[in-house]
N, C-alpha and C positions, 0 to 999 in steps of 0.2 A: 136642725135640718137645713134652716137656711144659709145656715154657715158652712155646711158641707156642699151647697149649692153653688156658694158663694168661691169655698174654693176647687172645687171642679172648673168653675168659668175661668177663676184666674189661670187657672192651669192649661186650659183649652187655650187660652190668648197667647201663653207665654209659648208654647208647644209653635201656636201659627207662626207666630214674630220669628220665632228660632229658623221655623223652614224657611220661611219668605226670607229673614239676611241669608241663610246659606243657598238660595234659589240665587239669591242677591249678585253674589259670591260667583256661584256657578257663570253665571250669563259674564260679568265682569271677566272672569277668565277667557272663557270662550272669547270675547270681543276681542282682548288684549291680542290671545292666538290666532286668532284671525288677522288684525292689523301685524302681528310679528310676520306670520308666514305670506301676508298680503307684499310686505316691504321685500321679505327675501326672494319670493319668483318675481315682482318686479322688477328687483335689486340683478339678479340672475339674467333675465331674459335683454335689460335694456342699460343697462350700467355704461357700456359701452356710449351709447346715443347721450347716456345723463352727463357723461363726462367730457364727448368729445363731441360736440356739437356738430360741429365743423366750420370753416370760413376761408369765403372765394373774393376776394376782394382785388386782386392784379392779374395780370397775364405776364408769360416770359419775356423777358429784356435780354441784353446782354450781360447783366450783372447777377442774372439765377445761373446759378452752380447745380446739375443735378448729381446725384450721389445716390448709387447704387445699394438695397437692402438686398440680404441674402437669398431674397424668393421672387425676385424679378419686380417691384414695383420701383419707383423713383421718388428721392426726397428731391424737395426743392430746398438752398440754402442760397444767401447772400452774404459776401464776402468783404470786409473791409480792411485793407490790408495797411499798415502804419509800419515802414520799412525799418525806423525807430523807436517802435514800440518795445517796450520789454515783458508786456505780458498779451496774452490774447483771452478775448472773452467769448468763451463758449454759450449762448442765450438761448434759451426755452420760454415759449411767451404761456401767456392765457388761453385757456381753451374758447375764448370769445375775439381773438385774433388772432391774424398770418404775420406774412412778411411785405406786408403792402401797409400794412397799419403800424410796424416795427420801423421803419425807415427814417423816422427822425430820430427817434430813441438811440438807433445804434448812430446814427451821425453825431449825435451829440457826444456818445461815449467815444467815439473815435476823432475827436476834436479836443478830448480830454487825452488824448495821448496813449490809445489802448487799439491795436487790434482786433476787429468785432466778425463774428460768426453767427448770425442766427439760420434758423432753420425751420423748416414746419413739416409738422406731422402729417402721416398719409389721412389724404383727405383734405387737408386744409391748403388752398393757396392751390398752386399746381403741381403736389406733390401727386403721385398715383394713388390708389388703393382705396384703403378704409382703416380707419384706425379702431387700437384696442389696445387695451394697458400694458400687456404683453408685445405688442411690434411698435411700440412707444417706448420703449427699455432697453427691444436689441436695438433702435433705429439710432439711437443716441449712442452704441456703442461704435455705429457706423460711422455716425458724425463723428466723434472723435477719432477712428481710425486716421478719418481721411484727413484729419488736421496733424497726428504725429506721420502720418506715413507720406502726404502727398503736399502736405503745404510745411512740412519737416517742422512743426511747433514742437518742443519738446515739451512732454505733460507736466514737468512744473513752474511753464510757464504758459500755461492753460488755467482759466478762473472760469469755474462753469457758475452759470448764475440761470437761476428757473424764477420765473413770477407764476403765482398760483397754482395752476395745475401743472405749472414745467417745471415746478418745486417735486415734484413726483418724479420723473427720469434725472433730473439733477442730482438728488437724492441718490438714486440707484446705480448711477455712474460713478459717484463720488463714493460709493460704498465698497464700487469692487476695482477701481482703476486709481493710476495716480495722479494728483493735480497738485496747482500751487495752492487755490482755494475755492471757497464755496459761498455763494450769497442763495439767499432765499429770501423771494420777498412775497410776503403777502401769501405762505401756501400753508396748506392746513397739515394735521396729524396723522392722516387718511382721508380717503374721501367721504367714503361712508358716515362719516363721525360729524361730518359736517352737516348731515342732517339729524343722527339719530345722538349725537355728544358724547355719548358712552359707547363701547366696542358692543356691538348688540348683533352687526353681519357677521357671519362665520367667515364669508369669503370677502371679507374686506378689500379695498383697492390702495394700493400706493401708500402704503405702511410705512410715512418716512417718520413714524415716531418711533420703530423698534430701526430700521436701515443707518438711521443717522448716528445711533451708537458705535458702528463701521465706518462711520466719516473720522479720519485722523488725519485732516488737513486744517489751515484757518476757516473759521464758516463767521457768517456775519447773515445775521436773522431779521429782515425788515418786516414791519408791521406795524397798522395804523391802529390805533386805537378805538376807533370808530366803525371798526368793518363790519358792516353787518351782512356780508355775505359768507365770507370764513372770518368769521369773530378772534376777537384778541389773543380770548387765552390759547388757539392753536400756537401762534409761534409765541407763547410763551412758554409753553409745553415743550416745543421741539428745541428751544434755545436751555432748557431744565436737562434736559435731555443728550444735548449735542456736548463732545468733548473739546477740553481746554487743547491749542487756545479756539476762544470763541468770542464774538461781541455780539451787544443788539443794538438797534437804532429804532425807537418806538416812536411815531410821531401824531403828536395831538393831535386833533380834528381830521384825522384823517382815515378816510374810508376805503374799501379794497378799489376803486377806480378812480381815485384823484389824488392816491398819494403822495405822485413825484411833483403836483401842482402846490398842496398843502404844505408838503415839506419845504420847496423851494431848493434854493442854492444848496441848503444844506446837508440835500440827497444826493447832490453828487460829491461835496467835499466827504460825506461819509464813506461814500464806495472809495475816491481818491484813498484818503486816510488809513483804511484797511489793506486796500493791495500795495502801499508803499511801506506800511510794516510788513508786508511780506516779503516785497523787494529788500527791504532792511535785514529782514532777520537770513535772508536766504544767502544776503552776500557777507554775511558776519560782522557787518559796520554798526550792528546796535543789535548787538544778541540780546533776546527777549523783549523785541519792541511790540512782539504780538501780546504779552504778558502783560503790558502796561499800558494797552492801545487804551482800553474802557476806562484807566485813570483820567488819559486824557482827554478822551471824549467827555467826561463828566466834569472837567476843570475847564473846558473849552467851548462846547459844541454841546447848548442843550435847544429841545428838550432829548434828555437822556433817562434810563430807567434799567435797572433789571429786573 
């Protein structure tokens, strides 16, 4: 009798234990769906704002260029023209700067022997509007119009280069236009992913890890090792990703805003290095110096990594 008692009780316990994990179970889901569907109307409603902060830091000079977008707002660009240049650099900064906080950056590239173009997004600087991932994509189509059609660059001697979030419309210009090449430094896989790592948003932003598989120009993939804002393995993903030829330049201790400080000289002899294998291979004086660019890099010029 006592042992039918006995396992009646165990039975009774093991029955509770069963509902309470699967009660367990239940609540766990629910939370999970709720933080999912919590992240996608946030994702939805404010992506825009998450991405594109904004920043007003100059007023107009003589040296802002405005450029007209197809629905009546106005981009701001600033122009640096090197009558001896052979290539020009197409720039897209950070969604945490203009073209008031760019001004030494392109000086220095345009003292390195490169004609420099940056530009800012509506919203940012004194550009009109308001931005959004979509009039960030055609607006960059604009920007380059008005560089093959009004300042007569021809596109493949145009280098478009995005840092961070202007790895997004770099990306997307190089995917459907032609150029000599591509730098990306410091931008992630998408945006979304930069918070949640795995593709979790349906409506993801700025997909340059499926776009870059359409880049079939040189790309050259900068990234710090230490970023803990868009982490490492994004551009090691998009450089796994990106088609031959292609190099990367990963530099130690360094973080998504002090790259070009950490790296030193050696961030610009990388960027030199890449666009003069291109000037090389483009003029036939060293057919496939793009092929052998990451030999040299890695015999020459560390730290280096694939």
């Amino acid at each position: 009798m006592e042992d039918e008692k006995q396992k009646e009780l165990e039975k009774r316990c093991s029955c509770q234990k069963e509902r309470t994990g699967k009660h367990w179970l239940k609540r766990m889901a629910r939370f999970v769906a709720m933080v999912y569907l919590l992240l996608t109307i946030g994702g939805c409603l404010f992506y825009n704002q998450m991405i594109f902060p904004g920043r007003h830091s100059y007023r107009d000079d003589s040296s802002i260029v405005k450029i007209q977008t197809g629905d009546g707002d106005r981009l701001s660009a600033r122009y640096l023209h090197d009558p001896n240049a052979e290539f020009t650099i197409l720039f897209s900064h950070g969604n945490a700067e203009d073209l008031g906080d760019m001004q030494a950056f392109m000086r220095k590239l345009h003292r390195l022997g490169f004609s420099v173009l940056a530009w800012d997004y509506r919203g940012y600087g004194t550009s009109s509007g308001s931005t959004t991932v979509a009039n960030t994509c055609d607006d960059i189509e604009k920007i380059y119009d008005y560089m093959t059609n009004d300042l007569n660059v021809p596109p493949d001697k145009i280098i478009a280069m995005g840092r961070s979030v202007g790895g997004g419309p770099t990306t997307h210009l190089a995917a459907g236009k032609p150029l000599a090449g591509v730098i990306l430094e410091s931008t992630f896989v998408s945006a979304f992913r930069v918070v949640t790592r795995i593709p979790l948003i349906p409506f993801d932003k700025f997909k340059n890890i499926d776009l870059i598989e359409e880049v079939h120009c040189p790309i050259l993939i900068i990234h710090g090792r230490e970023d803990t804002i868009i982490p490492f393995w994004h551009g090691q993903k998009l450089f796994d990703a990106a088609n031959e030829p292609k190099d990367c330049y990963w530099v130690d201790g360094a973080g998504h805003n002090n790259l070009q400080w950490v790296a030193g000289p050696d961030y610009w002899d990388r960027i030199n290095l890449f666009v003069e294998a291109i000037g090389k291979e483009q003029a036939g004086h060293s057919p496939g110096a793009m092929g052998t660019i990451r030999l040299v890099n890695k015999k020459n010029m560390t730290p280096m990594s694939n």
